[in-house]
Every structure is written in structure tokens, then in C-alpha cells.
N, C-alpha and C positions, 0 to 999 in steps of 0.2 A: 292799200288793199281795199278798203272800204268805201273810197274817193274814187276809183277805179270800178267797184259793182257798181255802185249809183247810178256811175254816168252811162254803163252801160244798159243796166235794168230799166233807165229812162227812155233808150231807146228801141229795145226789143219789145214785146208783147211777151212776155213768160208763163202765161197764163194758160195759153193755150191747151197742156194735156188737159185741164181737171175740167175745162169748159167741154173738150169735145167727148169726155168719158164721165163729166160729173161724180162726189165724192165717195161711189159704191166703190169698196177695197176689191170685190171680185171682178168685176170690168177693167178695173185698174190694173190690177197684178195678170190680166187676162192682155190685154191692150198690149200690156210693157212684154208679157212672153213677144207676141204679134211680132213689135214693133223690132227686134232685133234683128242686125243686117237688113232692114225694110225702111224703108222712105215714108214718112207720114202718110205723104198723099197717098199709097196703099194700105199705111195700116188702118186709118181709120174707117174707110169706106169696108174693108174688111172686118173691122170689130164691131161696124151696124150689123151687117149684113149676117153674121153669126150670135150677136144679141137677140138677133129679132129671131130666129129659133128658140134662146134657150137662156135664161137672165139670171141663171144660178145654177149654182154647183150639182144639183137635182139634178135642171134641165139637161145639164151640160152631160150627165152620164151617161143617159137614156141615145141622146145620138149617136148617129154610127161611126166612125172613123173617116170613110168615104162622105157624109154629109159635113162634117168638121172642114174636111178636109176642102172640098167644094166651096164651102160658107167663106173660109180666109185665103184660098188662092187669089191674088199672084204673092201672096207676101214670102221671103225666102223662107225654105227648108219646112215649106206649108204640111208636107206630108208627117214630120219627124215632130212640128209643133201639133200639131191635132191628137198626135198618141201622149203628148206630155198634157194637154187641157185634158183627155180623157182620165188618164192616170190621175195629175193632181185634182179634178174633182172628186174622184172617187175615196183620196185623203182626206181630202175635206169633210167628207161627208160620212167618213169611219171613225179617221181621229179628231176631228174637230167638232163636230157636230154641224156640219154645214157651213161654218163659219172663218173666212181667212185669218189667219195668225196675226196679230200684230206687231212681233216680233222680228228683228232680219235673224234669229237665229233658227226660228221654227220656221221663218220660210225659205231657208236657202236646202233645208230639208226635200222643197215641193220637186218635181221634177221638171226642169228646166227652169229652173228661178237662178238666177246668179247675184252678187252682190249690186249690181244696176239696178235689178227689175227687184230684189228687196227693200233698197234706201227707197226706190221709188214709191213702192205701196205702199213702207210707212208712212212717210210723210205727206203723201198727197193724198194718201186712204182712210191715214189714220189723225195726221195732223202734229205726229210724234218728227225731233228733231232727227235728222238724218242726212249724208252728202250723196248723190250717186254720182256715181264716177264714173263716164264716158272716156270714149277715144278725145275728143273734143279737150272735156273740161282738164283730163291727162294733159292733154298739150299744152294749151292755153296755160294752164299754170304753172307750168314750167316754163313757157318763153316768156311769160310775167315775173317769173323771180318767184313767185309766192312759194313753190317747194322746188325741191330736186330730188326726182322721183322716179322709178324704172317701171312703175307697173300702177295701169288704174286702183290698185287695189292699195300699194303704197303709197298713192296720191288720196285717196279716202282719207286716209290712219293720219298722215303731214295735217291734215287741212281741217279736221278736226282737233287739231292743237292749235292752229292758226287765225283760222278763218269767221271771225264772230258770229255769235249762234245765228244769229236775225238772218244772214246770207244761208245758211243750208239750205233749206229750203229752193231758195230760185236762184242758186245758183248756177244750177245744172241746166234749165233752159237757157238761163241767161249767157252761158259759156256756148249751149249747144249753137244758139241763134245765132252768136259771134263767129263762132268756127265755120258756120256752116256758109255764112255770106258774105266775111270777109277773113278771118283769121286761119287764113286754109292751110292743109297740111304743107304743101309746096307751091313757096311761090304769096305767100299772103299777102292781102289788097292794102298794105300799111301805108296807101298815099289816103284811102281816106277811112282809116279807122279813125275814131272819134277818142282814143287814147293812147294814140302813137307814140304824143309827145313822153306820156308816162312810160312807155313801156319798153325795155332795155333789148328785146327782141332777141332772146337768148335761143340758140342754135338756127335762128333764119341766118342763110347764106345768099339768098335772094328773092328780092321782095318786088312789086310793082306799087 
């Protein structure tokens, strides 16, 4: 398992969320709502483009819905995430004092936070140990062997009994960057993964 992240973490860039949102938990846990069912290359030009209105839970109340909404199109379901920014600032700013939770149990509270976009803002916001678990990282660890698991949420729970602490962290890039460019749903590019040979390639039926 750990032979296995290396050689992949050596090859991806994993770094990238916390470079293009920097270590603020609010742009983070902001970013990660964004970023669901949305392609990077939208969510980030969308999460400048609504920072530079509003850089805090404050700012973020005072806009209108329609201005939200404007600020993060084309990202999906843009209309339905602008009432959940508007919402969970205004928790923030009632029960928190302004300040995001560092918690994934206070913030799976927020509206529209799910267990992804919790592990996320911990650990990349707060620095605290945490796995999020994508479609991706779901798969990928089950055609790796590491769990056998039905549900991103079961593959979390497996992989924190498994998975050495040091990997939580970047794993979740590290798997995402994998899936996304060769370890695809159907059809995986396993002539040039760079850990083919390790990997048992459990439920592929056909590969290139």
C-alpha cells in the first residue's frame, strides 16, 4: 500500500487544491461546496471570481443570491449552491462566531457539506488528520485490493484502519489525479499506469 502511494504521489502534483485556495478554512470549505459534480477548470475561476466580492462569512451574507449565483456559474447545480453559501454563512456567523468548525461533525451540520467537502476542510484548512473519499479514491481502492467497500463512506471508515496516517492527507488528490488520467471508470489506461505491475486490477473486465 505505501509502495504503491509513493510511486504514485511522485508522479502526480497533489498539491494543487491548497495552492489555488491557500490555507483559509472558509475559501476551502467554500471551493469544496463549488467543486461538486464541477471540473476544476470551472471551479476555480469560479471561486476567484466570487472571492473577489466577498472573503468571508460577513461578506458572503450581505450578497444577494442572484449576485452568488452570477459570481459561480457555470459550476453545476450553481443556483441550489449559492442558497447553501448564503445559508451556511449566516451559521457561521450566528453559531460560530464567524468562524468555520474544525470539526467533520460540526460541519457535516453546514448546508451542503457532505463527508468529501468535511475531510476536505479539515485537513487542508485545518491541518487535522482526515481521508476524503471521492468516486475516484472509492474505486481505485477497491481495484487496488486495499478495501472491499460499497459506498465512499465505507471506503473512508476501511482506510482509516488501514491506510498509514502520513497518506490521509494526499491521498485523495493523489487517487483523484490517478482516476482522472488513467485509472478511469471503464476501460482503464493499465498499459501505462506506472503501478500495473502491483495492482491486481479487481473488477476491470477490460482495460487498454
Amino acid at each position: 500500500m505505501g509502495a504503491i502511494a509513493t510511486k504514485l504521489a511522485a508522479v502526480y502534483t497533489i498539491d494543487r487544491f491548497v495552492t489555488a485556495n491557500g490555507p483559509d478554512p472558509f475559501r476551502i470549505l467554500i471551493s469544496c461546496i463549488l467543486s461538486l459534480r464541477t471540473k476544476d477548470e470551472v471551479t476555480y475561476p469560479a471561486t476567484g471570481r466570487l472571492f473577489a466580492l466577498a472573503s468571508g462569512p460577513e461578506g458572503m451574507r450581505t450578497l444577494t443570491h442572484g449576485a452568488i449565483a452570477k459570481a459561480i456559474y457555470p459550476v453545476g447545480f450553481y443556483r441550489t449552491k449559492a442558497k447553501q453559501i448564503r445559508a451556511l454563512s449566516k451559521i457561521l456567523l450566528s453559531d460560530h462566531g464567524g468562524r468555520v468548525p474544525d470539526t467533520i461533525e460540526e460541519l457535516l451540520l453546514l448546508p451542503g457539506v457532505g463527508r468529501k467537502t468535511a475531510n476536505l476542510t479539515v485537513t487542508l484548512g485545518f491541518g487535522k488528520p482526515g481521508i476524503c473519499v471521492d468516486t475516484h479514491v472509492h474505486r481505485i481502492a477497491n481495484r487496488l485490493g486495499w478495501v472491499t467497500t460499497k459506498s465512499p463512506d465505507d471506503t473512508e471508515a476501511a482506510l482509516r484502519l488501514v491506510l498509514p496516517k502520513r497518506w490521509w492527507i494526499p491521498i485523495n488528490e493523489t487517487l483523484v489525479r490517478h482516476g482522472q488520467l488513467v485509472c478511469k471508470p471503464i476501460s482503464p489506461l493499465c498499459s501505462t499506469c506506472p503501478v500495473a505491475r502491483r495492482c491486481p486490477k479487481i473488477g476491470v473486465d477490460r482495460s487498454r
